[in-house]
Structures are given as structure tokens and as C-alpha cells.
C-alpha positions in Angstrom: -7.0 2.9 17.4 -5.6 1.2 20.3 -1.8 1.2 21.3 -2.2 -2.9 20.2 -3.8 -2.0 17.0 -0.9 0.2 16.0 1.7 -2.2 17.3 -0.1 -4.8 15.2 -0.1 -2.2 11.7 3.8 -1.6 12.0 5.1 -5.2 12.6 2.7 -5.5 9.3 4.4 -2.9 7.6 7.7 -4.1 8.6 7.0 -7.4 7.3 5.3 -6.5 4.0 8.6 -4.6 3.6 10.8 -7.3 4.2 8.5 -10.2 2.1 10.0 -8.6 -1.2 13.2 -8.6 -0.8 13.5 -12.4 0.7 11.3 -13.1 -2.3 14.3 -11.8 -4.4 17.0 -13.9 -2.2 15.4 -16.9 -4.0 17.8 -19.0 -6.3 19.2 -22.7 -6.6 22.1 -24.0 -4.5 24.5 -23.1 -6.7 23.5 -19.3 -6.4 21.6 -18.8 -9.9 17.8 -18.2 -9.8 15.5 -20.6 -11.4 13.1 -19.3 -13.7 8.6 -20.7 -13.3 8.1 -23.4 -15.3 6.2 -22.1 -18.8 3.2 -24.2 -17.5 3.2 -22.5 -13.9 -0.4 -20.8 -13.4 0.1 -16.8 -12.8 0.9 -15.7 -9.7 -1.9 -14.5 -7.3 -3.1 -11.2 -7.3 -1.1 -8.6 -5.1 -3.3 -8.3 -1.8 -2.7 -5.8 1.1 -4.4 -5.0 4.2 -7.5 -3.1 4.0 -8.7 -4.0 7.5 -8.6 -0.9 9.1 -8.0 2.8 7.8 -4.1 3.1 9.3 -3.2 -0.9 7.6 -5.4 0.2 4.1 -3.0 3.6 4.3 0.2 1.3 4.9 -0.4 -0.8 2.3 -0.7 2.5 0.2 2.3 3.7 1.2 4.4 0.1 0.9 3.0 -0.1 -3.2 3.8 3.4 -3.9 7.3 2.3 -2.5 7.7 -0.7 -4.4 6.3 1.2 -7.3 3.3 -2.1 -7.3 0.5 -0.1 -10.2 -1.8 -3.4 -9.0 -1.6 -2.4 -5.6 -1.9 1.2 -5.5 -5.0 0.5 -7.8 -6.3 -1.7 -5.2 -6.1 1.1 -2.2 -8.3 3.7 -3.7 -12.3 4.0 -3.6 -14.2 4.3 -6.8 -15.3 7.1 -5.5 -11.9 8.8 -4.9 -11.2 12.1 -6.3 -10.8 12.3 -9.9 -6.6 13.3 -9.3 -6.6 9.3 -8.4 -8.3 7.9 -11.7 -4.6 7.1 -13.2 -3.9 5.1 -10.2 -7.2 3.4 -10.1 -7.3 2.6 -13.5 -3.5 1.4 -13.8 -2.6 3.8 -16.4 0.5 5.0 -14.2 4.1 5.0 -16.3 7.3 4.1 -15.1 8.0 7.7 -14.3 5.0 8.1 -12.7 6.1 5.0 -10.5 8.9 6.7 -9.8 7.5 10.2 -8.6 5.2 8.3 -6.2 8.3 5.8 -5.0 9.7 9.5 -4.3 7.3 11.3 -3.1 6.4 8.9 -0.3 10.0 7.0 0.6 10.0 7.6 4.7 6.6 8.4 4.4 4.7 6.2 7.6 1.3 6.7 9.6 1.6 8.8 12.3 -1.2 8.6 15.0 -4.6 6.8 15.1 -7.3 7.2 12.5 -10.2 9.0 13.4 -13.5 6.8 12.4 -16.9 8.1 11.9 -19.0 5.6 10.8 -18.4 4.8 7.5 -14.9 7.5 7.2 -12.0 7.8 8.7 -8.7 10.5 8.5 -5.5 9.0 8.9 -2.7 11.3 9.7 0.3 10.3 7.4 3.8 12.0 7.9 5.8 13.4 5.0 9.0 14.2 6.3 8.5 17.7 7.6 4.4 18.0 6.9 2.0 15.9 8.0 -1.2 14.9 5.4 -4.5 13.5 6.2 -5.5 10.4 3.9 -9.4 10.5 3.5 -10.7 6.8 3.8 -13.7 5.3 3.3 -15.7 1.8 3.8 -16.5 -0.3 0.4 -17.5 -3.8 0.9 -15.6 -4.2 4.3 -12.2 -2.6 2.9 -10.9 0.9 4.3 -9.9 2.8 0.8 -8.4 6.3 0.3 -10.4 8.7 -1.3 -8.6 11.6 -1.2 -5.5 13.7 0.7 
């Protein structure tokens, strides 16, 4: 991945961390929010960036944060290892949620993926260890498969 390319992936990051909590700034002028009218159509699907393997493994690591079961579903290959199922198939509880909220707050990609063909290994660091997501191509999108 080029220095560009990385530079791109954080200011992504950075603003798909900060999108959330403006959302929640949201409110009348009199400082109470306002509630969707009842007739409001749902809101659109959660969407990340599965361009590339390190902005796929961002987007990973920005749901598991913000504890988003739609999202994290979205990030992983139907042919990810079988661990992953409960996150594919949005069967994680709140305390799940929580564990992976935990178990990756600081977490951030930490050097270029390395791309063969249809595969890729991002490193991702973990505080003091360092873990290599296993991506692959479906229909255009990076998705993990394993780490």
C-alpha cells in the first residue's frame, strides 16, 4: 500500500470515528433532541469501507468499537472461520459487544497489507502484540476471514 493509501485509510478512520458522536450532538435549539417522525422510512443500512484490505480491517475495528452487530457482520467472508459465525450471523449479546469493544479499544492497522491476488494479511496492533487479519476478495469487497 502506498504512503497515500495509508494517509487516505486513517483520515477515514478518524472521520468514521468522529461521524458518531456529531450524530449524537443532534437536538433542537432549545437543546432537547427531536425524536423521527413515526412515518420516517428506516435508516440505511450501516456501510463501511471494504475497498481495500487495511480500510475493510478499519471498518472492523471502528464496529467492534462502537459495539455496531450490523457492521461487524458485514466485515467477515462467508467463508471465514467458523470462530466468526456469531458475528456473521448477528447472534452477538450485549456482553459479547462489550468483550469485542474491549478487546480491540486502541487497536489500529499497523503497516501495509500484503496482497496476493485474491488475499491479503493486514498486520493489526493490539497494544503490546501485533495480529495478522486474514482477508479475502468477495464480490469486490476485502473481508476478514480469519486472525
Amino acid at each position: 500500500m502506498r504512503p497515500t493509501s495509508i494517509a487516505r485509510a486513517a483520515a477515514l478512520a478518524a472521520l468514521l470515528a468522529f461521524l458518531p458522536a456529531l450524530a449524537a450532538c443532534g437536538g433542537d435549539s432549545k437543546g432537547g433532541s427531536k425524536d423521527a417522525p413515526k412515518d420516517a422510512p428506516p435508516a440505511a443500512a450501516p456501510k463501511g469501507d471494504f475497498a481495500s484490505p487495511a480500510s475493510a480491517v478499519a471498518t472492523f475495528i471502528l464496529a467492534a468499537y462502537g459495539k455496531d452487530a450490523n457492521l461487524l457482520a458485514l466485515c467477515f467472508s462467508a467463508r471465514s472461520e467458523d470462530e466468526f459465525a456469531k458475528i456473521r450471523e448477528k447472534k452477538l449479546t450485549a456482553k459479547d459487544l462489550d468483550d469485542l469493544a474491549k478487546q480491540f479499544e486502541g487497536a489500529r492497522v499497523s503497516g501495509p497489507a500484503e496482497i496476493e491476488g485474491d488475499t491479503a494479511e493486514v498486520p493489526v496492533s493490539l497494544g503490546a502484540r501485533t495480529e495478522k487479519f486474514h482477508m479475502v476478495l468477495e464480490g469486490g469487497a476485502w473481508k476478514i476471514k480469519g486472525f
